[in-house]
DSSP file (Angstrom, degrees, kcal/mol; ACC not computed):
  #  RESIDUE AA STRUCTURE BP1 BP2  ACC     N-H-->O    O-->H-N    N-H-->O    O-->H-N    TCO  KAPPA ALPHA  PHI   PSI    X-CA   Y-CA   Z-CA
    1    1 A X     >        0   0    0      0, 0.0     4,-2.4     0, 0.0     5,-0.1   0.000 360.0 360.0 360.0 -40.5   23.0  -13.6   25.2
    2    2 A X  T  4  +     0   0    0      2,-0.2     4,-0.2     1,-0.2     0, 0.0   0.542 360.0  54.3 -69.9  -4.7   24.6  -10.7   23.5
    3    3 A X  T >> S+     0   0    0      2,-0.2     4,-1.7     3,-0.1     3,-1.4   0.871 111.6  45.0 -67.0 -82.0   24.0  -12.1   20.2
    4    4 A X  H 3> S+     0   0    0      1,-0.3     4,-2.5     2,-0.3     5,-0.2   0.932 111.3  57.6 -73.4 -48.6   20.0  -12.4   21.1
    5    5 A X  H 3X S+     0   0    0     -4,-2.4     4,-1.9     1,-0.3    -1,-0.3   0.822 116.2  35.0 -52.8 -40.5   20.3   -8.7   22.6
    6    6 A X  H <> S+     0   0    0     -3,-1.4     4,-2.1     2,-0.2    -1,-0.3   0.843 110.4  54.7 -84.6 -36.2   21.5   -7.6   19.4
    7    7 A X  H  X S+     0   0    0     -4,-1.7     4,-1.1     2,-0.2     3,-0.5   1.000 114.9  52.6 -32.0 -67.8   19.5   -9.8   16.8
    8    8 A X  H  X S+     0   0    0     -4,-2.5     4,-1.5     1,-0.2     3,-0.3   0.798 105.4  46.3 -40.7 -63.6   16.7   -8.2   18.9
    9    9 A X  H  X S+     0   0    0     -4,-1.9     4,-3.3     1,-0.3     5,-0.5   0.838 108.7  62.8 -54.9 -41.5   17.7   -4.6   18.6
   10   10 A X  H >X S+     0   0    0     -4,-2.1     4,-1.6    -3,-0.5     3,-0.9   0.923 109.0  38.0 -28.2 -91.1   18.1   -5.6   14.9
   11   11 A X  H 3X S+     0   0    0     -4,-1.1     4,-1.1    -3,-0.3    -2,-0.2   0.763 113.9  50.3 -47.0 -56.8   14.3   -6.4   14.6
   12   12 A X  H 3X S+     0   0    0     -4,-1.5     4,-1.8     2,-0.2    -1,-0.3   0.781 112.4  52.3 -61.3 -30.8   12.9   -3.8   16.6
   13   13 A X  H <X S+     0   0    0     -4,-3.3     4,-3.3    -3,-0.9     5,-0.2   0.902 107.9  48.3 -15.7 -70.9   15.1   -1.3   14.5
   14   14 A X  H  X S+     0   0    0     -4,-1.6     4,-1.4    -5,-0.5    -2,-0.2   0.825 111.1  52.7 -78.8 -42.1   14.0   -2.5   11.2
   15   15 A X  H  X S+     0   0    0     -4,-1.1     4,-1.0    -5,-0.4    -1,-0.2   0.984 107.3  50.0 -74.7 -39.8   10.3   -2.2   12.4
   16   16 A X  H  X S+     0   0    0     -4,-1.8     4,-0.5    -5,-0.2    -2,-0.2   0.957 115.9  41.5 -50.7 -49.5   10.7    1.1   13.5
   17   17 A X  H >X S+     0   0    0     -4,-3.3     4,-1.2    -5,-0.2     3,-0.8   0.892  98.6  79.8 -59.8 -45.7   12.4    2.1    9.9
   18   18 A X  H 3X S+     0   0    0     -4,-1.4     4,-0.6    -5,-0.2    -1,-0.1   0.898  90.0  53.5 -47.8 -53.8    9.6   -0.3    7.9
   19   19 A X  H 3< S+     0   0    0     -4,-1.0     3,-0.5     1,-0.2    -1,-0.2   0.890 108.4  49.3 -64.7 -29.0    6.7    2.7    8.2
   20   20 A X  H XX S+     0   0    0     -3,-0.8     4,-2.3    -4,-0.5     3,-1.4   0.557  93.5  80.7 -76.3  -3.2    8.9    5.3    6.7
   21   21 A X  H 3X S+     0   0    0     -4,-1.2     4,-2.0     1,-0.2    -1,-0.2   0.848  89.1  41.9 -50.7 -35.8    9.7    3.4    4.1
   22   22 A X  H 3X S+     0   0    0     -4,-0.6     4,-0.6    -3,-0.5    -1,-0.2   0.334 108.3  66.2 -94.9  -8.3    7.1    3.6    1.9
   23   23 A X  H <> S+     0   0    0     -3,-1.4     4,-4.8     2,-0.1     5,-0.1   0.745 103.8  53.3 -89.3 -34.9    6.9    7.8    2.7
   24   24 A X  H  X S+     0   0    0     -4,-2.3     4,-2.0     1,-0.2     3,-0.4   0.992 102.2  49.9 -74.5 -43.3   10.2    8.0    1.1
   25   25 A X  H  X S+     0   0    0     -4,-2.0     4,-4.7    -5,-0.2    -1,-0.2   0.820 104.0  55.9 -46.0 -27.3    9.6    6.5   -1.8
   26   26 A X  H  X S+     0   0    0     -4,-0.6     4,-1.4     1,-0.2    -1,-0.2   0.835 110.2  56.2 -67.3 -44.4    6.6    8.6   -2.4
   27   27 A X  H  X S+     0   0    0     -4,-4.8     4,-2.0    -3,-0.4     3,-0.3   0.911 106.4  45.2  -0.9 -86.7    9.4   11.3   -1.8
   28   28 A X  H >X S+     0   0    0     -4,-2.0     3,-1.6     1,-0.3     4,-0.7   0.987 116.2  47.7 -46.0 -65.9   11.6   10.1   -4.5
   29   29 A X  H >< S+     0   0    0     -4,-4.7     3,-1.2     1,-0.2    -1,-0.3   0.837 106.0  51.3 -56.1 -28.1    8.8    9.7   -6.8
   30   30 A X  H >X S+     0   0    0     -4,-1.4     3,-1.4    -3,-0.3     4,-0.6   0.765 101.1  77.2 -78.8 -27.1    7.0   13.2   -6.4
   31   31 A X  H << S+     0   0    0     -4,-2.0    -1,-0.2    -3,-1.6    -2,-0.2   0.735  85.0  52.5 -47.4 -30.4   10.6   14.5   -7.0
   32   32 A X  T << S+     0   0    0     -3,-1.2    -1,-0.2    -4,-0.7    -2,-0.1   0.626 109.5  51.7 -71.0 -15.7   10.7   14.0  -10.7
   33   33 A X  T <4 S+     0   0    0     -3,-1.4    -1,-0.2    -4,-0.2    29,-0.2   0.305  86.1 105.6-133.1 -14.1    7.6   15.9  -11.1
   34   34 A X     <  +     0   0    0     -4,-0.6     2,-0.2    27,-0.1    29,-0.1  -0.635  58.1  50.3 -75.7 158.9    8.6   19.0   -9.2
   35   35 A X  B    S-A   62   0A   0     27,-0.9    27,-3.0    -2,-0.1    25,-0.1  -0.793  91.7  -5.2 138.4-147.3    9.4   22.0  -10.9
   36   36 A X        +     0   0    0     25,-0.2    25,-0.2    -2,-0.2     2,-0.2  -0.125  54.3 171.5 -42.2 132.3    7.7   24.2  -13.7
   37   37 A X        -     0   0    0     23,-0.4    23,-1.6   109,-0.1     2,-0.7  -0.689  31.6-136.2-178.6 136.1    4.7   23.3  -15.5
   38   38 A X  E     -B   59   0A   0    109,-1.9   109,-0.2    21,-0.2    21,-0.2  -0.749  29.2-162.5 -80.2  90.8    2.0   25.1  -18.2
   39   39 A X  E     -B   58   0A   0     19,-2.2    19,-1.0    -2,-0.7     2,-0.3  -0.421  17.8-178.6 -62.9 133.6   -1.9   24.1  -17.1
   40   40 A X  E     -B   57   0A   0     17,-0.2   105,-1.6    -2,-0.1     2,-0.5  -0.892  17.0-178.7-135.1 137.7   -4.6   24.5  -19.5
   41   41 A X  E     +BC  56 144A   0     15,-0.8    15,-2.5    -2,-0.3     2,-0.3  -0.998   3.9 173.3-142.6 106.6   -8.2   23.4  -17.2
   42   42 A X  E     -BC  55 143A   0    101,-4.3   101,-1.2    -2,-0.5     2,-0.6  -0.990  18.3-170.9-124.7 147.8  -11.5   23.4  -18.9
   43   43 A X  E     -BC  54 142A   0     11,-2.6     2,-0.7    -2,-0.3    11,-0.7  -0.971  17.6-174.7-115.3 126.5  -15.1   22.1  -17.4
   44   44 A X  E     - C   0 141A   0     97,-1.4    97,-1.2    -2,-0.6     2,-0.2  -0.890  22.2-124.5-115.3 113.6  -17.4   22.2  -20.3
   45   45 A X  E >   - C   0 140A   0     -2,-0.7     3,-2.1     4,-0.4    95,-0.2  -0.696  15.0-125.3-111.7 135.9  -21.0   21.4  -19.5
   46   46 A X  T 3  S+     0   0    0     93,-1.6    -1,-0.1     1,-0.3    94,-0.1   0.641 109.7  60.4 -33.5 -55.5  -22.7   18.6  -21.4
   47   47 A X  T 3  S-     0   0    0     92,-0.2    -1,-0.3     1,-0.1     3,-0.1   0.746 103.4-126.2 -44.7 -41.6  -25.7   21.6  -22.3
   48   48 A X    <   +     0   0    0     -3,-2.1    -2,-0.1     1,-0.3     5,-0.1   0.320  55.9 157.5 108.2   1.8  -23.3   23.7  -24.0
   49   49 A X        -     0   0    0      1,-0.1    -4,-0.4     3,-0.1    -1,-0.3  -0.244  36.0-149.0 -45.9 139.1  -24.5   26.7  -21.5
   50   50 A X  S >  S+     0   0    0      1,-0.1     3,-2.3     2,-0.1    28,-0.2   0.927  91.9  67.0 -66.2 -60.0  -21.7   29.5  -21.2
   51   51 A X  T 3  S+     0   0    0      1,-0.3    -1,-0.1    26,-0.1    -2,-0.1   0.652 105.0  40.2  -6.9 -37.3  -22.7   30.3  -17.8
   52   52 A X  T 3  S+     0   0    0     -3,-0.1     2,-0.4    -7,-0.1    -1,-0.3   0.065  93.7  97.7-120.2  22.7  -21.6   27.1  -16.7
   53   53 A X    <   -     0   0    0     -3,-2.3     2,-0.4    -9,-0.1    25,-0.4  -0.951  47.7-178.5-141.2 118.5  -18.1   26.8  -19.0
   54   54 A X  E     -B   43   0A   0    -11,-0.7   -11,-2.6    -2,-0.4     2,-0.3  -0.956   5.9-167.5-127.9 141.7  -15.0   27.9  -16.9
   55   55 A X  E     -B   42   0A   0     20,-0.4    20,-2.1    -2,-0.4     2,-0.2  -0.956   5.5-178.9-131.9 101.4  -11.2   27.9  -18.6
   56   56 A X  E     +B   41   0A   0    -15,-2.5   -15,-0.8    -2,-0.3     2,-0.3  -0.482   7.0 167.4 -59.6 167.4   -8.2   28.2  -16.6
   57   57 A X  E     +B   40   0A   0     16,-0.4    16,-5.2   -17,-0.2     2,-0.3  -0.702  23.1 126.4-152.4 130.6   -4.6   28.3  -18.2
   58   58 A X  E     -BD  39  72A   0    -19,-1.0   -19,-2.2    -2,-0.3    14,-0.3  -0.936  54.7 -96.3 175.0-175.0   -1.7   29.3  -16.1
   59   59 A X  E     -BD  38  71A   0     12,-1.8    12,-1.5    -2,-0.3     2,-0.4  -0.508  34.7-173.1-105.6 158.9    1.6   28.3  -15.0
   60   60 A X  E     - D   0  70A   0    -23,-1.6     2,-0.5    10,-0.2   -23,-0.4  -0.925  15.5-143.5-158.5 135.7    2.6   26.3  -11.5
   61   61 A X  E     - D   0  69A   0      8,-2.2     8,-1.1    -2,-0.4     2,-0.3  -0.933   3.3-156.9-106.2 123.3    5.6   25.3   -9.8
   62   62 A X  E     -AD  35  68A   0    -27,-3.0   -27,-0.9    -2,-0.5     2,-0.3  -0.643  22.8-150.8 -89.3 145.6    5.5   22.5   -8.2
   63   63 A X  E >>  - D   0  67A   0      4,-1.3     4,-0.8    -2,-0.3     3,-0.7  -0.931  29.3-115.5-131.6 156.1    8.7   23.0   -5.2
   64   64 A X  T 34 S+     0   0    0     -2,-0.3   -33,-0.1     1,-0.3     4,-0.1   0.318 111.9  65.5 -80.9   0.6   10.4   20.2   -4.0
   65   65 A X  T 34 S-     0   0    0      2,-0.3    -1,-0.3     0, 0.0     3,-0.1  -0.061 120.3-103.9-117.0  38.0    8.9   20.9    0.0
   66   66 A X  T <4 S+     0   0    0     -3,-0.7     2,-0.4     1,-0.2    -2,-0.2   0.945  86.0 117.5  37.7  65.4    5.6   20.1   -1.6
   67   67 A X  E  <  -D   63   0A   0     -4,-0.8    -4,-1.3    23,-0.2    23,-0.3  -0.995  42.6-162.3-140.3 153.9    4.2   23.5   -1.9
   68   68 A X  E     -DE  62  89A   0     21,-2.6    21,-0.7    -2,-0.4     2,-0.4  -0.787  17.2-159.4-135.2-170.9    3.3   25.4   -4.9
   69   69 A X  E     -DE  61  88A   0     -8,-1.1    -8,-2.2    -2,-0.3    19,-0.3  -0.922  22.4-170.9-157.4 136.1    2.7   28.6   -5.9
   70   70 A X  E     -DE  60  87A   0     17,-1.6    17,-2.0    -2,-0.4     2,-0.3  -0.908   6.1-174.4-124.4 167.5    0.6   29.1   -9.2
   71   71 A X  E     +DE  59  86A   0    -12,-1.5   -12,-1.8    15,-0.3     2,-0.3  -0.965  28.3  90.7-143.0 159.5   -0.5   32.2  -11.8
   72   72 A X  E     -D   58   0A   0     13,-2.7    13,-0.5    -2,-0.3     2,-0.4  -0.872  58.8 -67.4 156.9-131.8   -2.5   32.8  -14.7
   73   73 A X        -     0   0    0    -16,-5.2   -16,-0.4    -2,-0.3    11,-0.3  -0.871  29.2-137.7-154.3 143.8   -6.1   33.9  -15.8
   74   74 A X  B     -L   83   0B   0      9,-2.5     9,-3.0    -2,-0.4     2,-0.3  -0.684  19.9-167.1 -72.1 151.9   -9.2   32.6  -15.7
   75   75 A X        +     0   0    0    -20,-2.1     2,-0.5    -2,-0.2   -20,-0.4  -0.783  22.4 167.4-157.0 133.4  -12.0   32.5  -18.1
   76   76 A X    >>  -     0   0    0      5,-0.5     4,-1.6    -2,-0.3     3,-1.4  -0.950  36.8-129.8-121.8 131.8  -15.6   32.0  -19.0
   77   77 A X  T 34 S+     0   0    0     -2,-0.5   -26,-0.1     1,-0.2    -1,-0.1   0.756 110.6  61.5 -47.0 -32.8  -17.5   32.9  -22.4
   78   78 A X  T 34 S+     0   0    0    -25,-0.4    -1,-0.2   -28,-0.2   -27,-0.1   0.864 112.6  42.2 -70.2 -28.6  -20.5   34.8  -20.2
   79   79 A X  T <4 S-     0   0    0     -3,-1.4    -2,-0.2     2,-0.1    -1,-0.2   0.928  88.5-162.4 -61.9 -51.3  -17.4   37.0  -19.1
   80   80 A X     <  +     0   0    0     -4,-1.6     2,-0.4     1,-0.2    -3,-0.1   0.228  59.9  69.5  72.0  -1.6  -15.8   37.5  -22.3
   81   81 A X  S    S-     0   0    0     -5,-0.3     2,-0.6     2,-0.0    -5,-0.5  -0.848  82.5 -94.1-125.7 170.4  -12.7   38.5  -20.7
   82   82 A X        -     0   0    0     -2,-0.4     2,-0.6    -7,-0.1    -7,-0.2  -0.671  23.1-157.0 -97.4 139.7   -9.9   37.4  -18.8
   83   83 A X  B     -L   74   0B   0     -9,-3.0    -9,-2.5    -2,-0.6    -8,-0.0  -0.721  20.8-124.8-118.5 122.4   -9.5   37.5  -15.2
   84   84 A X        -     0   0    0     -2,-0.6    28,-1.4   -11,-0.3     2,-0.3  -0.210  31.1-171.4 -57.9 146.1   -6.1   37.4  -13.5
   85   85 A X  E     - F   0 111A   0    -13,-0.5   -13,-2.7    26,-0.2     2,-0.3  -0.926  14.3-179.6-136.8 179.9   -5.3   34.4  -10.7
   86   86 A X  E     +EF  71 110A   0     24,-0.6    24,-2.9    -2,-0.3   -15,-0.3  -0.930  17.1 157.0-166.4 124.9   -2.8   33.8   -8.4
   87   87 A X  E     -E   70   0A   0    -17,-2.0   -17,-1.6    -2,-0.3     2,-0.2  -0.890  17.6-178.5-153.1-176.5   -2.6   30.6   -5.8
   88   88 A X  E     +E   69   0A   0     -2,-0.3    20,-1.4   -19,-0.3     2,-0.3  -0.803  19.3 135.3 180.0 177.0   -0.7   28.3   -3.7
   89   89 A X  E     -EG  68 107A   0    -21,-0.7   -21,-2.6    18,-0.3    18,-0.3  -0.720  59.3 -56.6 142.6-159.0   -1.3   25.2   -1.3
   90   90 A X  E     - G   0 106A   0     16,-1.3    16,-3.6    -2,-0.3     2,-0.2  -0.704  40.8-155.8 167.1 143.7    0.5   21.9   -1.1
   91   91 A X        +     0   0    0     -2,-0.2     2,-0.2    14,-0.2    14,-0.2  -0.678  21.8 146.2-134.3 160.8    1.1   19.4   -3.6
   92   92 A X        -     0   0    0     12,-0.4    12,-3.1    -2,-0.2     2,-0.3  -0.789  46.6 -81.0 175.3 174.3    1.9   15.2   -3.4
   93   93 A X  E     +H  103   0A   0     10,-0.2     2,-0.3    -2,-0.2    10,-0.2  -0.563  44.9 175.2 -78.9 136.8    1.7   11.9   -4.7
   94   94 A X  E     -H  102   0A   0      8,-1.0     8,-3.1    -2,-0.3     3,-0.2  -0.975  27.1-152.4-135.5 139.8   -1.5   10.2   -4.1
   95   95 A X  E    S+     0   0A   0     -2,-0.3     6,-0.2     6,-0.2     8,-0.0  -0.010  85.0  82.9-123.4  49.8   -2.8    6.7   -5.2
   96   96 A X  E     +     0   0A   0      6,-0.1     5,-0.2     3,-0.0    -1,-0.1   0.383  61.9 118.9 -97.7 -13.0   -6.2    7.5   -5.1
   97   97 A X  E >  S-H  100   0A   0      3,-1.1     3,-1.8    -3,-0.2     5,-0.1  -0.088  87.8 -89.9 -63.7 150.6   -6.3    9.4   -9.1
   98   98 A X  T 3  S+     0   0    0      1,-0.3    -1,-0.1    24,-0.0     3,-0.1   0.708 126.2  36.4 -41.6 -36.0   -8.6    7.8  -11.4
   99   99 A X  T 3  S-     0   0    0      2,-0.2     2,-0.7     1,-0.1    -1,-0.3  -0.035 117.5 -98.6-111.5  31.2   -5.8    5.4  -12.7
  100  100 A X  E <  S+H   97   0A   0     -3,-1.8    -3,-1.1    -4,-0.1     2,-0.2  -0.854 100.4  64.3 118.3-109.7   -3.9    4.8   -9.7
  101  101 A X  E     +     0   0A   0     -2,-0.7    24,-0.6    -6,-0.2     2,-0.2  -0.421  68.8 164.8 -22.9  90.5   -0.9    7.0   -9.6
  102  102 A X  E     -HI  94 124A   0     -8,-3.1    -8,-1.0    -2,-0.2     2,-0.5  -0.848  43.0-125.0-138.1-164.3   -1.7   10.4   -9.3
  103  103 A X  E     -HI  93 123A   0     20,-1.7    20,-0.5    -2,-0.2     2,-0.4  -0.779  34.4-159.5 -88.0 123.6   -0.6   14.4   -8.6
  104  104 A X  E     - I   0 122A   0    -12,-3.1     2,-0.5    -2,-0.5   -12,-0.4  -0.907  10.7-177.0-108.7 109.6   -3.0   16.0   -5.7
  105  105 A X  E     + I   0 121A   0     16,-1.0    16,-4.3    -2,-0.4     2,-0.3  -0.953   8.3 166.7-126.4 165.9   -3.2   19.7   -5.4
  106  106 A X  E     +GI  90 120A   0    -16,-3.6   -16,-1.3    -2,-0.5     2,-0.2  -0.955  28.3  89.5-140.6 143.8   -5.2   21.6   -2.8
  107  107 A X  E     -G   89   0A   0     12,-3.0    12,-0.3   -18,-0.3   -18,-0.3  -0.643  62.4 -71.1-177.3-133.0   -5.0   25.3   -2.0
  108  108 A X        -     0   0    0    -20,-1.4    10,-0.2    10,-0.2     2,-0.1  -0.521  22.3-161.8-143.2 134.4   -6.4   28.3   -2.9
  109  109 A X  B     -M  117   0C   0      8,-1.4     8,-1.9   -22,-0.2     2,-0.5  -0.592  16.6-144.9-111.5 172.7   -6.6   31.0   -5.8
  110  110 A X  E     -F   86   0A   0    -24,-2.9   -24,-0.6     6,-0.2     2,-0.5  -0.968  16.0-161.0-137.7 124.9   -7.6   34.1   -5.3
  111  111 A X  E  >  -F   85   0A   0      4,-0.5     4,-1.8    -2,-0.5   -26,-0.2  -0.863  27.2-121.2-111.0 128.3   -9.5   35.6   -8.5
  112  112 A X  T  4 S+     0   0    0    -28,-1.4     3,-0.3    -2,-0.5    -1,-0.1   0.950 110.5  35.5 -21.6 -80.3   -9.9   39.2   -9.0
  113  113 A X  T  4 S+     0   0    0      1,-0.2    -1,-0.2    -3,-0.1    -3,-0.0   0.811 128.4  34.6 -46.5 -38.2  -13.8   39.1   -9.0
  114  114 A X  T  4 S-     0   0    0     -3,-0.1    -2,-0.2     1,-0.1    -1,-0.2   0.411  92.0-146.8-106.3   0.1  -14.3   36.3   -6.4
  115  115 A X     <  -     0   0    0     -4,-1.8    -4,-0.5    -3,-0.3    -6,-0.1   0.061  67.0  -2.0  25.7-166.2  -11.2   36.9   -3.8
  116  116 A X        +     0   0    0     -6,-0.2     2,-0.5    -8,-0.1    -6,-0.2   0.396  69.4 166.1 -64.8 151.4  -10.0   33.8   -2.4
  117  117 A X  B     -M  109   0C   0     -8,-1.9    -8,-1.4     2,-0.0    -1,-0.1  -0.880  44.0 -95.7-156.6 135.5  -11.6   30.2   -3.3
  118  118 A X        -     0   0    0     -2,-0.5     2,-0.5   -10,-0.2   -10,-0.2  -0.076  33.4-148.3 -60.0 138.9  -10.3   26.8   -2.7
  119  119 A X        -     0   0    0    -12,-0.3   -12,-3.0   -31,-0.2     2,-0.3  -0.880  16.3-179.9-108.2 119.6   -8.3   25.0   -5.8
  120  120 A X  E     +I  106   0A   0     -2,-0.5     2,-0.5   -14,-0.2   -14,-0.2  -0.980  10.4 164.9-127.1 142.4   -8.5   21.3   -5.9
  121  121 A X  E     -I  105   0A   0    -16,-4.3   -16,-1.0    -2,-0.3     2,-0.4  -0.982  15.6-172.3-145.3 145.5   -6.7   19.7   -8.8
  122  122 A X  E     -I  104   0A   0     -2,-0.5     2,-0.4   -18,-0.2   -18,-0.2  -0.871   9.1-175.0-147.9 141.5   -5.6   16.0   -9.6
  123  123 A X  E     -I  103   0A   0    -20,-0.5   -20,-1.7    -2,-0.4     2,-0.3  -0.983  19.0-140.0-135.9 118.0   -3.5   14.9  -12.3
  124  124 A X  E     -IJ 102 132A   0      8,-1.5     8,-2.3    -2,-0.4     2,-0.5  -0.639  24.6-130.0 -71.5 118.0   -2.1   11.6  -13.9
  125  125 A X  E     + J   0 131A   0    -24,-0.6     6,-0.2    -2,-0.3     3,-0.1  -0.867  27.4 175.7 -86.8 130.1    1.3   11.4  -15.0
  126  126 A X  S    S-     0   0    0      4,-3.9     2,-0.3    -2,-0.5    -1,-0.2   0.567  76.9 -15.2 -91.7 -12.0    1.3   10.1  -18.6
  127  127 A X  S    S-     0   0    0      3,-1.3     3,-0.3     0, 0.0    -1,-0.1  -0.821  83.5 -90.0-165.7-175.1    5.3   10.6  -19.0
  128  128 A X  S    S+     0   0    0     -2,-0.3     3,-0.1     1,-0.2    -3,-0.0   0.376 130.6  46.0 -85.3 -14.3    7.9   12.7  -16.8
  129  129 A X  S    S+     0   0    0      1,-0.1    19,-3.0    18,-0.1     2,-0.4   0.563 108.4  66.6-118.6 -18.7    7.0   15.7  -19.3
  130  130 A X  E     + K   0 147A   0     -3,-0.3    -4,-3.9    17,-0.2    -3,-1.3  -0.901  50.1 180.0-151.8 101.1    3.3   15.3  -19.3
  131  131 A X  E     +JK 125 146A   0     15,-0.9    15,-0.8    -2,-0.4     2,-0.3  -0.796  18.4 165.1 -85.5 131.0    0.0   15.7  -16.7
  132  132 A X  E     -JK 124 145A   0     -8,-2.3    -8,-1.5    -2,-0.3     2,-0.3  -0.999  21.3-174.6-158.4 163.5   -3.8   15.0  -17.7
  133  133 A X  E     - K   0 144A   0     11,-3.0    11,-1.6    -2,-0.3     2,-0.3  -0.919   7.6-176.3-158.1 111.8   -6.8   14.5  -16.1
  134  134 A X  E     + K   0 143A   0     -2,-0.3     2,-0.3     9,-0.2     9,-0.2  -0.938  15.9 171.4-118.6 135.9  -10.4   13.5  -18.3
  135  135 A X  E     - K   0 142A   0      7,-1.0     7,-3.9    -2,-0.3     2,-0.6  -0.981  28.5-161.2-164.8 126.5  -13.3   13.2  -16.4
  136  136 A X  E     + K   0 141A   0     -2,-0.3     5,-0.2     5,-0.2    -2,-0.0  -0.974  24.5 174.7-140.2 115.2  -16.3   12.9  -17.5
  137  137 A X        -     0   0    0      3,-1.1     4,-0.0    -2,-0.6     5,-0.0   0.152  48.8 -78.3-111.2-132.8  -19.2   14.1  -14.3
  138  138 A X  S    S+     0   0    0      3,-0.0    -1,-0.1   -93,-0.0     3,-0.1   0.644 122.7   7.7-124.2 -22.0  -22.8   14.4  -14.3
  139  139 A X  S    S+     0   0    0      1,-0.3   -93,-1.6   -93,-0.1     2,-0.3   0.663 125.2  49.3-129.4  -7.5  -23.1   17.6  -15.9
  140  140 A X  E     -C   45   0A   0    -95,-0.2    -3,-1.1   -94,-0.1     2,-0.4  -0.912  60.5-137.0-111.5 152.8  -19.8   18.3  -17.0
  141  141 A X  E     -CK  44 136A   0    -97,-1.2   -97,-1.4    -2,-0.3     2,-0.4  -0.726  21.7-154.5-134.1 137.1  -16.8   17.0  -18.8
  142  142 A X  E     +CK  43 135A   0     -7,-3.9    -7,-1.0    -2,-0.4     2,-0.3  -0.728  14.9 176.5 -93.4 142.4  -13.5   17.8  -17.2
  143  143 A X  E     +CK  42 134A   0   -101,-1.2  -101,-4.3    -2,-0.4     2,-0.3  -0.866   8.1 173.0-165.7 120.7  -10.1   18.0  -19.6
  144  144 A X  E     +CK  41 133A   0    -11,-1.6   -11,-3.0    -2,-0.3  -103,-0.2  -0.948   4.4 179.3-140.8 137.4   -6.3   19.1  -17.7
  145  145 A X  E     - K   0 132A   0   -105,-1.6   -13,-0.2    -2,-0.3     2,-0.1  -0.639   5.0-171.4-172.4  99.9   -3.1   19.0  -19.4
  146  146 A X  E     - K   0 131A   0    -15,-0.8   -15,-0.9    -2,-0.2     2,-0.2  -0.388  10.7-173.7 -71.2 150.6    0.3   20.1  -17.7
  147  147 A X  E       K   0 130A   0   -109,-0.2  -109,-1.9   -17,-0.2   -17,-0.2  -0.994 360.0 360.0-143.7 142.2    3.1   20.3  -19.6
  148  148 A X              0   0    0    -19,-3.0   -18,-0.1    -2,-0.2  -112,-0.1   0.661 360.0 360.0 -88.9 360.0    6.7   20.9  -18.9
């Protein structure tokens, strides 16, 4: 009987443990991928209009309690100059990205001209060194690539 008491506590254990399993891995994996990394983000519309052609580049750290903090500039040809940003928001592993595997961030940066505006970003790891994200939408063509 103390044998079943304990098998049992055994099973109900290990079922409790079973749903975090799968959070930690996501853990482990989103780990490799924290730290430093150089964004260049362009939308380029199918018309070739400037109006409608936005260029980010700036730098983000990804931190290992899945928050980030980013900087850099924005830029559009109708402007002709560049306009400082600044963000942060929350970062993870998702398998929802275009191939499976991907980076999600969500947040907001806060643009000189526009004050704050939500930042959605998603990213594909092609290697431990190397993020991109081609996208190709109904009027625009999307093209991101972090680098460490």
């Amino acid at each position: 009987m103390k044998l079943l008491r304990l098998v049992a506590g055994l099973v109900i254990a290990a079922g409790l443990m079973a749903p975090l399993s799968p959070a930690y891995a996501q853990d482990q994996a989103a780990a490799q991928y924290a730290g430093q990394w150089h964004c260049q983000y362009s939308m380029q519309p199918f018309n070739k209009d400037p109006l409608s052609t936005h260029y980010w580049e700036f730098d983000i750290a990804l931190q290992p309690d899945a928050g980030y903090k980013m900087q850099g500039f924005y830029y559009s040809p109708s402007l002709g100059f560049q306009i400082p940003v600044y963000g942060e928001g929350q970062w993870g592993m998702t398998n929802q990205g275009p191939s499976g595997t991907a980076i999600a961030v969500k947040g907001q940066i806060y643009r000189q001209d526009a004050g704050w505006i939500p930042f959605d970003m998603i990213v594909t790891p092609n290697d431990p060194r190397t993020l991109y994200l081609q996208f190709k939408g109904a009027t625009h063509f999307t093209n991101i690539v972090c680098q460490r």
